[in-house]
N, C-alpha and C positions, 0 to 999 in steps of 0.2 A: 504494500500500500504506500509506503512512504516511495518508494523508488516511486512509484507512476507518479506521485503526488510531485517529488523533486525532481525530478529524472524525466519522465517519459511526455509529460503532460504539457513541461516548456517547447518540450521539440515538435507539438502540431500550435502552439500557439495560444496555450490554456491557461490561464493564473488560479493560483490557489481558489480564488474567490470566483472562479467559473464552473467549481468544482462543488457535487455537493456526495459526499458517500453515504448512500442508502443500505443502514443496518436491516433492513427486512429482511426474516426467513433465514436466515445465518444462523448456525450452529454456537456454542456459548463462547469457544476459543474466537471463531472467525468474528463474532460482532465484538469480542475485547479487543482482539489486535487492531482492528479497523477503527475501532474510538479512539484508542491510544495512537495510531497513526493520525488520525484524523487531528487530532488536537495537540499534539506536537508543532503539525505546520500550519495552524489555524484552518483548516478545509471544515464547512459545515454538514451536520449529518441532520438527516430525517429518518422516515420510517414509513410504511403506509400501514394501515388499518382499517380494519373494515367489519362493518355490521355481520352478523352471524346464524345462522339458522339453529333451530335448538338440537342436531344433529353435530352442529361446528362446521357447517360449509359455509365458504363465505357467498353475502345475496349481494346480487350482480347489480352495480350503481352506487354501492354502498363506498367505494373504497375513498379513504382520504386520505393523502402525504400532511405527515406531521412533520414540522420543523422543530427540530429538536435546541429550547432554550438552554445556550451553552454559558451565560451567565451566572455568577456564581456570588453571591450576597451573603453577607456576614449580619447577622441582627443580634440582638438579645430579647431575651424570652423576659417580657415584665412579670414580677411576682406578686 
């Protein structure tokens, strides 16, 4: 992931930020490496999701890409 990300992606003409790595349907290793790639070179992830039949097929028109909020907030919890 990082090679296409640093490596492959300049050589057709691509910047980080034309890039977005879709974690969908990836095995538990393959969506870790791909985040940790991902956010190393700052490249945005999503995901798609979609409505479900009570069987767990997905119902056709349902599907949405989510943008995954890579932001990260510090607060304190008032007592």
């Amino acid at each position: 992931m990082r090679k296409i990300l640093e490596e492959e992606a300049p050589k057709v003409g691509l910047k980080t930020d034309d890039i977005i790595a879709d974690i969908t349907g990836g095995l538990k290793p393959l969506t870790a490496g791909m985040i940790l790639a991902a956010l190393t070179v700052g490249c945005d992830l999503d995901y798609v999701e979609t409505e479900r039949t009570p069987e767990g097929e997905p119902i056709p028109g349902t599907l949405r890409v989510v943008v995954i909020d890579l932001n990260f907030y510090i607060s304190t919890k008032e007592k």
